[in-house]
N, CA, C and O atoms as a printed pandas DataFrame, in Angstrom:
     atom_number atom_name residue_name chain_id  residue_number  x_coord  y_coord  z_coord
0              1         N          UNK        A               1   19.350  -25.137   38.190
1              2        CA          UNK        A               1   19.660  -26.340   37.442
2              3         C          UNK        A               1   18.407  -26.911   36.780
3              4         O          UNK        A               1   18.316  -27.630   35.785
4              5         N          UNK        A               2   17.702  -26.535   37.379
5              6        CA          UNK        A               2   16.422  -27.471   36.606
6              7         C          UNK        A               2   15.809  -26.339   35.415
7              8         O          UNK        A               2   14.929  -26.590   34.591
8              9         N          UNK        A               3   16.362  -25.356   35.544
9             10        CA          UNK        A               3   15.607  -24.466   34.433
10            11         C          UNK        A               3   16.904  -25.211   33.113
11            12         O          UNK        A               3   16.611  -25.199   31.917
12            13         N          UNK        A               4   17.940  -25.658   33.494
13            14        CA          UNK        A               4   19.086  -26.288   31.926
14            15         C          UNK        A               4   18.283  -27.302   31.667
15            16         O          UNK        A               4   18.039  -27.560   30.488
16            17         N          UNK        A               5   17.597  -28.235   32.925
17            18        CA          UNK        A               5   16.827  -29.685   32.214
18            19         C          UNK        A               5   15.657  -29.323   31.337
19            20         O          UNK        A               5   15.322  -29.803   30.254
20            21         N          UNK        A               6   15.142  -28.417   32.017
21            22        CA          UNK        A               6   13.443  -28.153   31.039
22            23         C          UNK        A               6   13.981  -27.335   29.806
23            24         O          UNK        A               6   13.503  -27.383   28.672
24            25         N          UNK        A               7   15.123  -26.527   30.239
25            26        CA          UNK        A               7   15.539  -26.166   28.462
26            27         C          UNK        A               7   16.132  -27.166   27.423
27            28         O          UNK        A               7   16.149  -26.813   26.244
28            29         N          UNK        A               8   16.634  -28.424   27.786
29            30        CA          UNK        A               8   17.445  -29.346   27.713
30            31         C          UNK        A               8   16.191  -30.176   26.962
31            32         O          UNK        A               8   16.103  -30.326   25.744
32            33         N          UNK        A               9   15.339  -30.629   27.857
33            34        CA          UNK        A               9   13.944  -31.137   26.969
34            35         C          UNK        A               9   13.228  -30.563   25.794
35            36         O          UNK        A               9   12.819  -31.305   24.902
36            37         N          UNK        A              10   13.020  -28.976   25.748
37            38        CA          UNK        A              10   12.589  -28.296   25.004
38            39         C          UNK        A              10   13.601  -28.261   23.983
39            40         O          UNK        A              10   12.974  -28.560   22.967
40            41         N          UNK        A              11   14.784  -28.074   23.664
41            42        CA          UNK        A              11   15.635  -28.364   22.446
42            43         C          UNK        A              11   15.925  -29.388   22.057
43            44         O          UNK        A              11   16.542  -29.454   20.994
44            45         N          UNK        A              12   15.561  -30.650   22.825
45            46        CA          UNK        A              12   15.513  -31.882   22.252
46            47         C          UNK        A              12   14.342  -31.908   21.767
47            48         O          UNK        A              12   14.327  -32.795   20.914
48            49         N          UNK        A              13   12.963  -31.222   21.880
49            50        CA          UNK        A              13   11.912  -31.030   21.171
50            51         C          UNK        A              13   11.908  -30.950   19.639
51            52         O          UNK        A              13   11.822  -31.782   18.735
52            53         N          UNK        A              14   12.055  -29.436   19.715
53            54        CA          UNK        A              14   12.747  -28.479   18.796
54            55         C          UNK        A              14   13.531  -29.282   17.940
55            56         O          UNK        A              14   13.206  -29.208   16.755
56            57         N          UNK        A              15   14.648  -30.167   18.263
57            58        CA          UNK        A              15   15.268  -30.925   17.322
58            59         C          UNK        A              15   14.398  -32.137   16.186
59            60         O          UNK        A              15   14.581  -32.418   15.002
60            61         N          UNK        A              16   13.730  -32.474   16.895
61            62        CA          UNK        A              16   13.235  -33.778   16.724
62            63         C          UNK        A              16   11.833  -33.383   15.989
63            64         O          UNK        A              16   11.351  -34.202   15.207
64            65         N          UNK        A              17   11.239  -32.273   16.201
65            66        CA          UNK        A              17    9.873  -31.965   15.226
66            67         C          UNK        A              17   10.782  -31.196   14.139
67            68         O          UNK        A              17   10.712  -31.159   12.911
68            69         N          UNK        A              18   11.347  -30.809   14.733
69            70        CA          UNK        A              18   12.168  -29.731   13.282
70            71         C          UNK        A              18   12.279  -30.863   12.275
71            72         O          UNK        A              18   11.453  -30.993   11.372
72            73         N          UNK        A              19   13.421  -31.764   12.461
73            74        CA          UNK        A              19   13.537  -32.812   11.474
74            75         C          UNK        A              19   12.535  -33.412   10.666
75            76         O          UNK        A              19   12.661  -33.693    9.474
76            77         N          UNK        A              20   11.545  -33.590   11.367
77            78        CA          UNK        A              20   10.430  -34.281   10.954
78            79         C          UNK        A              20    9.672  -33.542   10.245
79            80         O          UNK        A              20    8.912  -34.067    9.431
80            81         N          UNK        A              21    9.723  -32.163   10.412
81            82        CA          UNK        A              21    8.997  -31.247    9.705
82            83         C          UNK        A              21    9.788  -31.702    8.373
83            84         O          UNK        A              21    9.349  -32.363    7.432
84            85         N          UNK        A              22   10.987  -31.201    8.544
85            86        CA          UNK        A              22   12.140  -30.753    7.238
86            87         C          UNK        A              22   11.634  -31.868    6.444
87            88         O          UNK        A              22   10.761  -31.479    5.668
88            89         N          UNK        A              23   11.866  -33.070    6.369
89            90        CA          UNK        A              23   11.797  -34.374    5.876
90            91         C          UNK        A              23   10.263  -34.440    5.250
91            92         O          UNK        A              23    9.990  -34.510    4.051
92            93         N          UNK        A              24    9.396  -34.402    6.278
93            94        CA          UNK        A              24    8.095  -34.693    5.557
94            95         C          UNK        A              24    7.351  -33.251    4.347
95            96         O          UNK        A              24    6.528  -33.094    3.444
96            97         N          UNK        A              25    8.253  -32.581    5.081
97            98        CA          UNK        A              25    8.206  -31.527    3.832
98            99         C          UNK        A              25    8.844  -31.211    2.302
99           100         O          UNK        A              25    8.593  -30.393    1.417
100          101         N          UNK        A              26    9.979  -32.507    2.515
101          102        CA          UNK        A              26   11.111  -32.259    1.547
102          103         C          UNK        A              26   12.198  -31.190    1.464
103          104         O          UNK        A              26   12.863  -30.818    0.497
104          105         N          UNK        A              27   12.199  -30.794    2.745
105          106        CA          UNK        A              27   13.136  -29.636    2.782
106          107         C          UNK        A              27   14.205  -30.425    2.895
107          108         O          UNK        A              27   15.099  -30.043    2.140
108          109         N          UNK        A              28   14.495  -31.391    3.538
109          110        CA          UNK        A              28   15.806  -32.043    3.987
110          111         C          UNK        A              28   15.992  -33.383    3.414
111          112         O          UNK        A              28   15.440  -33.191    2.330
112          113         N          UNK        A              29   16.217  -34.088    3.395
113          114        CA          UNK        A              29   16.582  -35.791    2.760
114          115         C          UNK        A              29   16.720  -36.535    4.577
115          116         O          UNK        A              29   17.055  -36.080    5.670
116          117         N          UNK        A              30   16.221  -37.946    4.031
117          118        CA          UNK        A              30   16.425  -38.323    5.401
118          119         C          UNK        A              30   17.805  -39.097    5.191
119          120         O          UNK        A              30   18.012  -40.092    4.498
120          121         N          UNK        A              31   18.565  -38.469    5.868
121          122        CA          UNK        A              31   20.128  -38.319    6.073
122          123         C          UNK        A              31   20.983  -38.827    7.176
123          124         O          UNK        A              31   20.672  -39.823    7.828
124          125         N          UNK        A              32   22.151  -38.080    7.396
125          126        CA          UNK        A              32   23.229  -37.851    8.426
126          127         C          UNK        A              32   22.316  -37.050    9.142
127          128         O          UNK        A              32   21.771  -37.410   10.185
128          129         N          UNK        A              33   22.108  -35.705    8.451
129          130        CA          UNK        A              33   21.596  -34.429    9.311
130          131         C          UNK        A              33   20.153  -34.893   10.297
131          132         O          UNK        A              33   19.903  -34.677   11.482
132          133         N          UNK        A              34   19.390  -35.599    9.243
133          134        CA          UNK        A              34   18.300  -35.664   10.204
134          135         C          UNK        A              34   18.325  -36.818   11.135
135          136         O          UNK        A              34   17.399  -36.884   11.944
136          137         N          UNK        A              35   19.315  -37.817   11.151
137          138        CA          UNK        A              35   19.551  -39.012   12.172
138          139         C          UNK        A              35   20.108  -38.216   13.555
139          140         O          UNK        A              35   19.762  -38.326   14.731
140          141         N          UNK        A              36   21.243  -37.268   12.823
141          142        CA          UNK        A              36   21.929  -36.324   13.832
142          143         C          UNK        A              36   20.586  -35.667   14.623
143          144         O          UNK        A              36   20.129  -36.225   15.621
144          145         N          UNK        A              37   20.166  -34.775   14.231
145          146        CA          UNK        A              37   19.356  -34.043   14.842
146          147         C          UNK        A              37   17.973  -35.176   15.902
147          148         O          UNK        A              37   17.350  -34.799   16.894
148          149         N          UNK        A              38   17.900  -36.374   15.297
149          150        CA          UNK        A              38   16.832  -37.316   16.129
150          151         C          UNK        A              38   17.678  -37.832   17.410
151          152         O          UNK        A              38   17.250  -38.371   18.431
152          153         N          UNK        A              39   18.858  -37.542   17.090
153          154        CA          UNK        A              39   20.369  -38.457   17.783
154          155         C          UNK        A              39   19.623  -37.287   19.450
155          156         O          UNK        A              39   19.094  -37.547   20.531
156          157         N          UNK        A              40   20.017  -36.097   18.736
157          158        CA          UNK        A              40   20.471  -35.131   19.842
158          159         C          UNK        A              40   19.219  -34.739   20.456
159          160         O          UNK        A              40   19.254  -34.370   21.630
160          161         N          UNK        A              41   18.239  -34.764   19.900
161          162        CA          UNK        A              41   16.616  -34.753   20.723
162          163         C          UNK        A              41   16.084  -36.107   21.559
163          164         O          UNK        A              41   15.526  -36.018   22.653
164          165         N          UNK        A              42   16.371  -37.493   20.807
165          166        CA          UNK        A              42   16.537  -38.427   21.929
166          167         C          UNK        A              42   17.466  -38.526   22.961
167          168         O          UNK        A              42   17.328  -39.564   23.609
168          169         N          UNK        A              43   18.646  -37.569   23.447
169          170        CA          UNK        A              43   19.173  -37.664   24.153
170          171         C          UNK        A              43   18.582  -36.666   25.392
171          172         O          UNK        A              43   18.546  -36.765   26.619
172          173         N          UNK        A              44   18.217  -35.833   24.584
173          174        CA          UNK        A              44   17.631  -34.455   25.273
174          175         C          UNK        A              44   16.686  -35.046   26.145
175          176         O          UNK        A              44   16.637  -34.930   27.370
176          177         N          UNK        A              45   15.672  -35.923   25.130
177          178        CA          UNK        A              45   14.328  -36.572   26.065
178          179         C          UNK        A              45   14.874  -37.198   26.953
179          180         O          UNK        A              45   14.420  -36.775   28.016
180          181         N          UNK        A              46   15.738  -38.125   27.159
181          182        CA          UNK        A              46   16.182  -39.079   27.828
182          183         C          UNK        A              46   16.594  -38.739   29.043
183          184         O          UNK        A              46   16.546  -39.554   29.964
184          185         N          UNK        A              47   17.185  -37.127   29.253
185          186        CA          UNK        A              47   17.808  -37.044   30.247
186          187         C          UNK        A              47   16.777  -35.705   31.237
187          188         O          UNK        A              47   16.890  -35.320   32.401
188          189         N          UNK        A              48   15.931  -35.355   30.262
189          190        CA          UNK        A              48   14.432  -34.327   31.035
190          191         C          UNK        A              48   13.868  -35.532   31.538
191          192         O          UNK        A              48   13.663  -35.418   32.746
192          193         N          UNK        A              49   13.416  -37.048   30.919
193          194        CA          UNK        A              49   12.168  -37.994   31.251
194          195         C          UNK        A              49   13.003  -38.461   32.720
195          196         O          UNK        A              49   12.378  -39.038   33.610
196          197         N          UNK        A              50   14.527  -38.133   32.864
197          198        CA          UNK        A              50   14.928  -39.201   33.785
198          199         C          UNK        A              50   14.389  -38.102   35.253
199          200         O          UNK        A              50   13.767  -38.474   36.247
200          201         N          UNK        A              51   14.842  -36.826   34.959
201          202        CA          UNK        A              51   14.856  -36.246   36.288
202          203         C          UNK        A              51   13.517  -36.021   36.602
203          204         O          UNK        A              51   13.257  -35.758   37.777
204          205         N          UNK        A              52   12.142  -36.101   35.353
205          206        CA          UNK        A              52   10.744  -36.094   35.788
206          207         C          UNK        A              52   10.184  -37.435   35.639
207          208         O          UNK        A              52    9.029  -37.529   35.223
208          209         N          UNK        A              53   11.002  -38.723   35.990
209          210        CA          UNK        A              53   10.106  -40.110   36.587
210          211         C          UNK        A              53    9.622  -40.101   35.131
211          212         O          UNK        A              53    9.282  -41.284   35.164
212          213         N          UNK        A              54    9.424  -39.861   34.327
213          214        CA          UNK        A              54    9.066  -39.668   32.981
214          215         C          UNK        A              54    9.430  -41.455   32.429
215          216         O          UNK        A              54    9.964  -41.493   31.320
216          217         N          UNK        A              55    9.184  -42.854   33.104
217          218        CA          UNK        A              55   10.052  -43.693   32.422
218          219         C          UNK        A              55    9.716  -44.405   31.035
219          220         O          UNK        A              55   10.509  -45.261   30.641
220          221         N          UNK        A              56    8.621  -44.115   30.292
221          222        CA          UNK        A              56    7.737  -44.606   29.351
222          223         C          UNK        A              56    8.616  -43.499   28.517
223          224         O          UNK        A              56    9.803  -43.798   28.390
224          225         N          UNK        A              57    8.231  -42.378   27.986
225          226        CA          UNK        A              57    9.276  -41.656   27.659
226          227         C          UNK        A              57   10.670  -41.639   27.388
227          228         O          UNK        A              57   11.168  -41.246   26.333
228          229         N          UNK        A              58   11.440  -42.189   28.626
229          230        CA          UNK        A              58   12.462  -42.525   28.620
230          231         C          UNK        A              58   12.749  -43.774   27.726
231          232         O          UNK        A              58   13.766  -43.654   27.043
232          233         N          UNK        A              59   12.143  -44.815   27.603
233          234        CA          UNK        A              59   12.291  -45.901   27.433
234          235         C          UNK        A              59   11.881  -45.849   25.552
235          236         O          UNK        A              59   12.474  -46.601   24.779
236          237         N          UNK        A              60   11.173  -45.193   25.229
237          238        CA          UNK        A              60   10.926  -44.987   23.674
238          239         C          UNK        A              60   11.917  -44.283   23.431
239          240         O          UNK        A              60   12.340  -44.628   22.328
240          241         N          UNK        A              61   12.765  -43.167   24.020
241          242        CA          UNK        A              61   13.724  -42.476   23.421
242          243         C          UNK        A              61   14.821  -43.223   23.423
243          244         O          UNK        A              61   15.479  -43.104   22.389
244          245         N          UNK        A              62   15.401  -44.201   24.489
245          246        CA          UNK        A              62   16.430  -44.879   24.546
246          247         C          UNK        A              62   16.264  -45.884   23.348
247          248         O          UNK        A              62   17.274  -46.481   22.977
248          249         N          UNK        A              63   14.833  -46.161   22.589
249          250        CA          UNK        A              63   14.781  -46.818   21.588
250          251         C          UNK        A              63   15.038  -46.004   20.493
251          252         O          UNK        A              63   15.626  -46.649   19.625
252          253         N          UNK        A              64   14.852  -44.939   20.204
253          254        CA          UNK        A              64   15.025  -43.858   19.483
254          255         C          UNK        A              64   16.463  -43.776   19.093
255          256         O          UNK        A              64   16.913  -44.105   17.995
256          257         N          UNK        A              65   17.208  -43.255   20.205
257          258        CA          UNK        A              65   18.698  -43.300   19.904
258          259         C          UNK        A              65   19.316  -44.001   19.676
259          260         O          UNK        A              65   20.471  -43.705   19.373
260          261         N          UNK        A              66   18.849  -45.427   19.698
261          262        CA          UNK        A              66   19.538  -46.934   19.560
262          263         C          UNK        A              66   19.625  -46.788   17.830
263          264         O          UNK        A              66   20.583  -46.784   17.058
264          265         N          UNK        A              67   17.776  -46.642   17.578
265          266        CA          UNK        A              67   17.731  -46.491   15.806
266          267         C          UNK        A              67   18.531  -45.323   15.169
267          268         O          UNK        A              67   19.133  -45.542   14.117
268          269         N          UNK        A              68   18.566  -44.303   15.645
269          270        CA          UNK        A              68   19.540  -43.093   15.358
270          271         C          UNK        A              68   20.985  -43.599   15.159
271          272         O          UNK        A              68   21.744  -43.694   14.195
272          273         N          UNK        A              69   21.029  -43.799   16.092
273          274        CA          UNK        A              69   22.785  -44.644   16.166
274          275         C          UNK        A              69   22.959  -45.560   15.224
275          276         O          UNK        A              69   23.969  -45.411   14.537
276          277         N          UNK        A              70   22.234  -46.518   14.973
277          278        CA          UNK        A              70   22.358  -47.531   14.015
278          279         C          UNK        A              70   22.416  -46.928   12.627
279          280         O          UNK        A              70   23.234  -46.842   11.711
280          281         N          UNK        A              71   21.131  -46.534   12.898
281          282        CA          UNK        A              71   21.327  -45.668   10.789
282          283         C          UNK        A              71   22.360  -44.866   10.507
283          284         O          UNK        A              71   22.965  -45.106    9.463
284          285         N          UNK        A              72   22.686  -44.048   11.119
285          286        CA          UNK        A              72   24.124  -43.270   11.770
286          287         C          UNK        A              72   25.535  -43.525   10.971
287          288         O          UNK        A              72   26.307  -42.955   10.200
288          289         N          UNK        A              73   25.327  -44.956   11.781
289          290        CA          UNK        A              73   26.785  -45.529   11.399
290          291         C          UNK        A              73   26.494  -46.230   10.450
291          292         O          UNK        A              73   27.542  -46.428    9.836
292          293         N          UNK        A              74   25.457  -46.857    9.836
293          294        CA          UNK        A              74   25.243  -47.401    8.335
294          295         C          UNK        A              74   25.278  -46.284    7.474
295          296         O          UNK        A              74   25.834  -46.470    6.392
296          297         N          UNK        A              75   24.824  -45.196    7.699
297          298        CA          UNK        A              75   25.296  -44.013    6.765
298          299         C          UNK        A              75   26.779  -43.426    6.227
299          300         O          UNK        A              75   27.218  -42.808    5.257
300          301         N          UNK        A              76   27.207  -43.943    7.324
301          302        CA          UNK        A              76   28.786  -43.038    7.648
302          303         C          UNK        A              76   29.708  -44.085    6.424
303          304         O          UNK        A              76   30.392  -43.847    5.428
304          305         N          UNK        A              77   29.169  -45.587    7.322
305          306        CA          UNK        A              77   29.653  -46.561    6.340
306          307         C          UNK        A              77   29.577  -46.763    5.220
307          308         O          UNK        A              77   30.467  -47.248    4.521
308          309         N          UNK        A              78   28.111  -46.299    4.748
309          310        CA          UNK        A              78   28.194  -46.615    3.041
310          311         C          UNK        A              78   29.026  -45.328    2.495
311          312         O          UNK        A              78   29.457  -45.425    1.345
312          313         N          UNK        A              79   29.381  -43.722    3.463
313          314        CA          UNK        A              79   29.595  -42.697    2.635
314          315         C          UNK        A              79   31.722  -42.803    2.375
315          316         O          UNK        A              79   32.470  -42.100    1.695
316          317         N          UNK        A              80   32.014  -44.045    3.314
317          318        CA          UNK        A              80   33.329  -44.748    2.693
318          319         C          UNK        A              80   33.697  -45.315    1.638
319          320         O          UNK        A              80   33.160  -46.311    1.153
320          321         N          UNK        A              81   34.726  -44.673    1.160
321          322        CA          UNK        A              81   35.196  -45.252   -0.558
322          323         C          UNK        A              81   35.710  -46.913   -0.288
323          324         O          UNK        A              81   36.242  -47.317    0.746
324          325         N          UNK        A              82   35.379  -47.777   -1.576
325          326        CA          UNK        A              82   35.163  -49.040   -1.291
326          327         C          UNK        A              82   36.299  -48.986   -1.541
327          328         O          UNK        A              82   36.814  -48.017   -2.099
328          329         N          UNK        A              83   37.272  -50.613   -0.966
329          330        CA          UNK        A              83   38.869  -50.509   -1.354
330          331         C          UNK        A              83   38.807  -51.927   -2.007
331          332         O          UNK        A              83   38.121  -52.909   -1.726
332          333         N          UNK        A              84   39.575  -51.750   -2.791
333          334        CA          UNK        A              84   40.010  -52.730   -3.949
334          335         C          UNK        A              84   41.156  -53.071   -4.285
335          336         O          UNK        A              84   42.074  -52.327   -4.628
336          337         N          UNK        A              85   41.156  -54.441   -4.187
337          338        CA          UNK        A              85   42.376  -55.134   -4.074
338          339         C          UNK        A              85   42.772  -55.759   -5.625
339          340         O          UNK        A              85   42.423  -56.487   -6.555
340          341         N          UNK        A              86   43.785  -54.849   -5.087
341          342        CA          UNK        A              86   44.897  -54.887   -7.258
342          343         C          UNK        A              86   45.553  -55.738   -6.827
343          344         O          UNK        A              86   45.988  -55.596   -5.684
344          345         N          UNK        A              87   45.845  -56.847   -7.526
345          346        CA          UNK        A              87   47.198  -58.146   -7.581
346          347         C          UNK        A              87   47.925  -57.567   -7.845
347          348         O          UNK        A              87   47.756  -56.464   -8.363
348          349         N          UNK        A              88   49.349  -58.233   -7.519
349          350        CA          UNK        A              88   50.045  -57.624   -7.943
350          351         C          UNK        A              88   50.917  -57.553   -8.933
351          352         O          UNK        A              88   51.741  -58.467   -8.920
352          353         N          UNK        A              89   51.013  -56.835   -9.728
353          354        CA          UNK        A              89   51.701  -57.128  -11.498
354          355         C          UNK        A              89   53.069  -57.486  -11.539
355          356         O          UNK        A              89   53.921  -56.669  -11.190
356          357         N          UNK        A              90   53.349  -58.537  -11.900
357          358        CA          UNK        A              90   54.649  -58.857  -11.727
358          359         C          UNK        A              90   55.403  -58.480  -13.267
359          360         O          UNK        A              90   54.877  -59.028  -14.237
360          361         N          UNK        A              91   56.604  -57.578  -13.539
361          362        CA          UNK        A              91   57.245  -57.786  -14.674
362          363         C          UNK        A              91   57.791  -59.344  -15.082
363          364         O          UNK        A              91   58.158  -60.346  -14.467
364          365         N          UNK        A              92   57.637  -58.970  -16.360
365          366        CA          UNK        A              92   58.410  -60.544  -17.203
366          367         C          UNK        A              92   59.706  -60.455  -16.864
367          368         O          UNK        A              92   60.301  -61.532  -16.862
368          369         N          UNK        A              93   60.368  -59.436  -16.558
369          370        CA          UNK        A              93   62.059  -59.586  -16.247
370          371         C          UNK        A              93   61.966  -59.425  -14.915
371          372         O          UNK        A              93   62.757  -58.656  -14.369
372          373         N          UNK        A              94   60.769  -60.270  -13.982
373          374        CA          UNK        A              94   61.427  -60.395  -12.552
374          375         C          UNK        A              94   60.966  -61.997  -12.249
375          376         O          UNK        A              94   59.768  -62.242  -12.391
376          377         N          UNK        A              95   61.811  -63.029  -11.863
377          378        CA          UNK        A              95   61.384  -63.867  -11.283
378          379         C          UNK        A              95   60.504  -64.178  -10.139
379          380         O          UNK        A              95   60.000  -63.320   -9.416
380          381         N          UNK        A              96   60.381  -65.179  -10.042
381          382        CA          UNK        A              96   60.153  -65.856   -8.394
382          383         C          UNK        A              96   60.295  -65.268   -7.337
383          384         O          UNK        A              96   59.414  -64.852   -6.585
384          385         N          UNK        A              97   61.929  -65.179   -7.183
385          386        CA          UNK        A              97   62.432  -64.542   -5.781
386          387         C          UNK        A              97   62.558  -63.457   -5.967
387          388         O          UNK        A              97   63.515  -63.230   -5.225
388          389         N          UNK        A              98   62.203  -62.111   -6.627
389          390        CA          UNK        A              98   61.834  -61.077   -7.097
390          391         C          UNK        A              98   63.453  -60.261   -7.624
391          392         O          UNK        A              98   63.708  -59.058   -7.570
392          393         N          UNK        A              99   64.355  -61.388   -8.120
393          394        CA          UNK        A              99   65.485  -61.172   -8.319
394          395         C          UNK        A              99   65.294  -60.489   -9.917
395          396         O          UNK        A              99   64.140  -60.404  -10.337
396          397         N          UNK        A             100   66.188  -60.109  -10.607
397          398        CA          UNK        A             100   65.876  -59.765  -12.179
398          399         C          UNK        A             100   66.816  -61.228  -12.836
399          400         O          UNK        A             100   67.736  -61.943  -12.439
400          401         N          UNK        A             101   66.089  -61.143  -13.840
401          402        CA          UNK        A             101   66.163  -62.305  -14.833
402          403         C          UNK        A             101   66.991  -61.702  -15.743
403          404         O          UNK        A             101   66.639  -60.641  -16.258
404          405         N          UNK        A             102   68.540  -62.463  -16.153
405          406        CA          UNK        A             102   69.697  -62.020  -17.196
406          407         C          UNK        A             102   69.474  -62.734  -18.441
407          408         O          UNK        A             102   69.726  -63.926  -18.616
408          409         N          UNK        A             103   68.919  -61.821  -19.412
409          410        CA          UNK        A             103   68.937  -62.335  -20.762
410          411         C          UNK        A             103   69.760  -62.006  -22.052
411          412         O          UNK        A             103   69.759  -61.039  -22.814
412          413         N          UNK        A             104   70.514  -63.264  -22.003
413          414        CA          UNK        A             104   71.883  -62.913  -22.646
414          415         C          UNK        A             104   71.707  -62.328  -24.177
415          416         O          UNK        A             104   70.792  -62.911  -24.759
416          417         N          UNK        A             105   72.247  -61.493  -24.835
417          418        CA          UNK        A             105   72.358  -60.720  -25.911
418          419         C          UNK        A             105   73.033  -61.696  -26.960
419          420         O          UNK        A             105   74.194  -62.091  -26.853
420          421         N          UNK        A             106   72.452  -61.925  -27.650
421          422        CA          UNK        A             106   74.016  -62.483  -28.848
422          423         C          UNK        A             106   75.243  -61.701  -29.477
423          424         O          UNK        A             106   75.042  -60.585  -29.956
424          425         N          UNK        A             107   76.286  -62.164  -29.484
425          426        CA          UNK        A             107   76.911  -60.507  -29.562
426          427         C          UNK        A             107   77.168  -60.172  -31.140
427          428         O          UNK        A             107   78.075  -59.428  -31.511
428          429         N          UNK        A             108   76.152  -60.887  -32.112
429          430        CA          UNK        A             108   75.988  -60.057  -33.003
430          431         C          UNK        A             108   75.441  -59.214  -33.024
431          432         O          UNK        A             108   75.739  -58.326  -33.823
432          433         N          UNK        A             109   74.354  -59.074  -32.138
433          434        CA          UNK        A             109   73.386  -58.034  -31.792
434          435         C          UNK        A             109   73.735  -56.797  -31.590
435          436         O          UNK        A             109   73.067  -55.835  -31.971
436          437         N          UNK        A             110   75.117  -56.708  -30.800
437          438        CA          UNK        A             110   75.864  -55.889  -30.337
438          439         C          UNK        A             110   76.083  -54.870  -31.022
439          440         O          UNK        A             110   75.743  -53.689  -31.098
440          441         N          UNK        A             111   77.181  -56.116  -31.838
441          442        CA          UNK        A             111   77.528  -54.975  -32.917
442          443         C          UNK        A             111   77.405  -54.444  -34.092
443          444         O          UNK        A             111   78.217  -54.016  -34.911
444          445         N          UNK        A             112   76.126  -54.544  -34.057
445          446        CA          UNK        A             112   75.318  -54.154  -35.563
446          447         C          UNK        A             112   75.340  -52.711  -35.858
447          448         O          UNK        A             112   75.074  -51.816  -35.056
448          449         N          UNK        A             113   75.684  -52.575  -37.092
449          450        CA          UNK        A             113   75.934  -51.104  -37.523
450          451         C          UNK        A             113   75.269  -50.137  -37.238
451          452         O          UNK        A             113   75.590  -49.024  -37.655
């Protein structure tokens, strides 16, 4: 079991310089992908720092994932289509009580050639 935690730390490594590489290199945009990937390496740290007394560690990553999380869901949120509220168009031949309105014909009208 403890060889999954120290691998568990080491790919939360791996996650978290990778990103940082990608980004400061311009390979990546700082994104979904790279919040994701800081998401899943502060979790990684969080749970190697707990089983090695590690609590300084622990305590910057739990800040880590807080900011991950936050940008996260401000990302997710702005990538939602905005909704817009149409009034609603009422025809000229519907009243009030959304009954139809009878507009009498003259009956010359009728019967015009």
């Amino acid at each position: 079991m403890e060889l999954l935690w120290e691998m568990t730390g080491w790919a939360g490594a791996a996650a978290m310089l990778g990103s940082y590489l990608s980004v400061s290199m311009g390979w990546l945009k700082p994104g979904i992908s790279f919040q994701t990937a800081n998401l899943f390496g502060s979790c990684a740290f969080i749970i190697n720092g707990t089983l090695h007394g590690a609590w300084p560690s622990v305590a910057t990553n739990v800040a880590w994932f807080l900011i991950s999380a936050v940008a996260l869901h401000r990302l997710r949120a702005a990538q939602q289509p905005a909704r817009i509220e149409v009034p609603e168009q009422r025809s000229p031949l519907t009243s009030d009580t959304g009954t139809h309105l009878v507009i009498p014909v003259p009956q010359a009208a009728v019967n015009c050639p």
